[in-house]
Backbone as CSV, one residue per row, in Angstrom:
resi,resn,N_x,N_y,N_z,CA_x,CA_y,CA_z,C_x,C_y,C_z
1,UNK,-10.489,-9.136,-5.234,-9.363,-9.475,-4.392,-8.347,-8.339,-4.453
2,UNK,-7.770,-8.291,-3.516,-6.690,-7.050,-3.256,-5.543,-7.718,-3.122
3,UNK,-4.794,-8.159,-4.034,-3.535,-8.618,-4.654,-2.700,-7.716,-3.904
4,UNK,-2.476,-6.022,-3.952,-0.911,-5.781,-3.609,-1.341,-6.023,-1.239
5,UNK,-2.462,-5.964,-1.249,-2.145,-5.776,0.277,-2.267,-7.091,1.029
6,UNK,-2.373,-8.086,0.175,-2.112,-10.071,0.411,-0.693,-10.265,0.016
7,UNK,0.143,-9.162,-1.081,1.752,-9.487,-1.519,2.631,-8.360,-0.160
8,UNK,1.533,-7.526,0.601,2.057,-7.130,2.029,2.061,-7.969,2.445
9,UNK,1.100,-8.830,3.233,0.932,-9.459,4.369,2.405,-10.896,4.077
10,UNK,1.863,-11.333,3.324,3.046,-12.194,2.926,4.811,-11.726,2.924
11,UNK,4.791,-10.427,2.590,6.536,-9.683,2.911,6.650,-9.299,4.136
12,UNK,5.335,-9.070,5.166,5.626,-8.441,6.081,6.207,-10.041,7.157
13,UNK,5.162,-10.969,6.791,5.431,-12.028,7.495,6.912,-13.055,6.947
14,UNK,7.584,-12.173,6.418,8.714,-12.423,5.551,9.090,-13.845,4.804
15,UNK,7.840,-14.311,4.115,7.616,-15.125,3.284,7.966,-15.287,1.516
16,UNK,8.396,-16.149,0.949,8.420,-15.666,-0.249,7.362,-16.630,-0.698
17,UNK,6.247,-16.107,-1.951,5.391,-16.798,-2.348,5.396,-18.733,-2.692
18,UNK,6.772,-19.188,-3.210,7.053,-20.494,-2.962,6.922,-21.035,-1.639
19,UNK,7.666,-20.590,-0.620,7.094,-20.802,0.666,5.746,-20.835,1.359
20,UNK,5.217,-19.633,1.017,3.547,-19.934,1.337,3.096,-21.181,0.664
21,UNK,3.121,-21.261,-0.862,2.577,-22.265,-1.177,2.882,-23.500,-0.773
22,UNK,4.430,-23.732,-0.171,4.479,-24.918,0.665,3.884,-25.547,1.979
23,UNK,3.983,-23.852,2.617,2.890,-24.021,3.976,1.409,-24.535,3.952
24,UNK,0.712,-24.224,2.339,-0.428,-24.202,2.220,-0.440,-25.668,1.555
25,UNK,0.334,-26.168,1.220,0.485,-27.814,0.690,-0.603,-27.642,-0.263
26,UNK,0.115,-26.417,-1.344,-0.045,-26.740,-2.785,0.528,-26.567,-3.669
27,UNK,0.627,-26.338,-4.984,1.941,-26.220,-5.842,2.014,-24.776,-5.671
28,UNK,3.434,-24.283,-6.491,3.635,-22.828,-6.957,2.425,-22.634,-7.905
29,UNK,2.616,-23.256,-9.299,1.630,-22.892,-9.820,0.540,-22.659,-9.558
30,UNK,-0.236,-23.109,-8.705,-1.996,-23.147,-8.186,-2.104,-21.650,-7.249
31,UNK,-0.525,-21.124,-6.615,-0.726,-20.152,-5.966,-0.718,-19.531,-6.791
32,UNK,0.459,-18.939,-8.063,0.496,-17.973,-8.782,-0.892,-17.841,-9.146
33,UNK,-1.382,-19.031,-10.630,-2.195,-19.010,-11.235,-3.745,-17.996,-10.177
34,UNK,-3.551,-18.339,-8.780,-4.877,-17.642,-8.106,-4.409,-16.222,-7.775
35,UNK,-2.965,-15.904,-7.771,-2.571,-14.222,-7.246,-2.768,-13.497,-8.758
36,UNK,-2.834,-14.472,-9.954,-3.115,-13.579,-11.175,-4.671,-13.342,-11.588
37,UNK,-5.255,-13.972,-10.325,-6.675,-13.876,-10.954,-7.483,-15.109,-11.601
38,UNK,-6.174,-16.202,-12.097,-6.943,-17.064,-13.162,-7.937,-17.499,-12.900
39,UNK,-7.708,-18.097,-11.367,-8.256,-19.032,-11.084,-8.718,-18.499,-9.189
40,UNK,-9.918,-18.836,-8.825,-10.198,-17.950,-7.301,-9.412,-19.461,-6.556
41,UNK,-9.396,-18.451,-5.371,-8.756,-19.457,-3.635,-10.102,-20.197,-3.202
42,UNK,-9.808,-21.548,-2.995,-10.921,-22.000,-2.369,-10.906,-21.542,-0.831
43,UNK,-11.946,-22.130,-0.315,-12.536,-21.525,0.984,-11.325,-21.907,2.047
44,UNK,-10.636,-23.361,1.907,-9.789,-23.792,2.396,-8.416,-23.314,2.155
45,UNK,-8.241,-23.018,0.922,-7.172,-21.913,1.247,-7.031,-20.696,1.540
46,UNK,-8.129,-19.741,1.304,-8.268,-18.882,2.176,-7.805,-18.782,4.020
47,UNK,-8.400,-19.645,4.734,-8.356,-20.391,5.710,-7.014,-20.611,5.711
48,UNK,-6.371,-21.308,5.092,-4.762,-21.573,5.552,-3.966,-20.599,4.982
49,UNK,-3.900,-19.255,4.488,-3.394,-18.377,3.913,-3.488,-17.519,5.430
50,UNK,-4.821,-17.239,6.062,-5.410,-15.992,7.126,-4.319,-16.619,8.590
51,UNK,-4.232,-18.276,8.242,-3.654,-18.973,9.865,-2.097,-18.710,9.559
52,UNK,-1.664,-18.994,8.203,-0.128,-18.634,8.506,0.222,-17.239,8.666
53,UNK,-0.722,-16.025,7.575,0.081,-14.768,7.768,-0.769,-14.122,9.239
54,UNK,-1.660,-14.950,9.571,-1.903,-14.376,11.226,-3.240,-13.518,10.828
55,UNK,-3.628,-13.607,9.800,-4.992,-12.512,9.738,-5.855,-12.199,10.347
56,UNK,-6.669,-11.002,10.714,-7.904,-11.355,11.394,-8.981,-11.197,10.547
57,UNK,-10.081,-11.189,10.965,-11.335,-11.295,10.449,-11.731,-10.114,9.324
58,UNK,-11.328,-8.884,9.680,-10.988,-7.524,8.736,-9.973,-7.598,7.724
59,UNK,-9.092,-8.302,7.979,-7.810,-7.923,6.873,-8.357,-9.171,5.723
60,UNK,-9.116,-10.358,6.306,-9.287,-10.949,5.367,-10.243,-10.510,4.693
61,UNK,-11.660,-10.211,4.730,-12.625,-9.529,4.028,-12.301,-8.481,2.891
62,UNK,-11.197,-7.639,3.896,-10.299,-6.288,2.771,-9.532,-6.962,1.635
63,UNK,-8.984,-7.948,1.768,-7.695,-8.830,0.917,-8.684,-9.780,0.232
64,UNK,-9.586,-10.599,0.437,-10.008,-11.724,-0.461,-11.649,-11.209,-1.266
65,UNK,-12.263,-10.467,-0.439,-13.433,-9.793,-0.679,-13.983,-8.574,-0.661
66,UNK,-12.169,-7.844,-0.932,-12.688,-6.302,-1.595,-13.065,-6.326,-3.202
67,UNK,-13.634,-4.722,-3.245,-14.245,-4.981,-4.760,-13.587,-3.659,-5.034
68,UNK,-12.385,-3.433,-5.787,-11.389,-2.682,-6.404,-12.356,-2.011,-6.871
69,UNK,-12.307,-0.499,-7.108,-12.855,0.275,-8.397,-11.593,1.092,-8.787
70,UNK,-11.844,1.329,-9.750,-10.829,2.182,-10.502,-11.394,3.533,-10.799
């Protein structure tokens, strides 16, 4: 997952992460806990993450199913 260009899409759509998680009707915690990695996004939130910040089909693949190398 590509954490800083999903903490774009979310500033660009001038959201603060409490807010998304309200849009997405789930707690803060369940969002943090998945932007730290703990825990993955289910398929359904994926899905309601791509409809509020407007994603298309590319930005989501790059953001939820890139594979970082260092």
């Amino acid at each position: 997952m590509n954490i800083d260009d999903l903490n774009a899409e979310i500033a660009r759509q001038g959201l603060t992460k409490p807010q998304l998680a309200k849009q997405m009707g789930i707690s803060k915690k369940r969002l943090y806990s998945r932007l730290k990695g703990e825990t993955t996004f289910k398929q359904e939130e994926i899905q309601k993450i791509a409809s509020i910040l407007h994603l298309d089909n590319n930005k989501i693949m790059n953001i939820f199913f890139a594979e970082l190398v260092s």
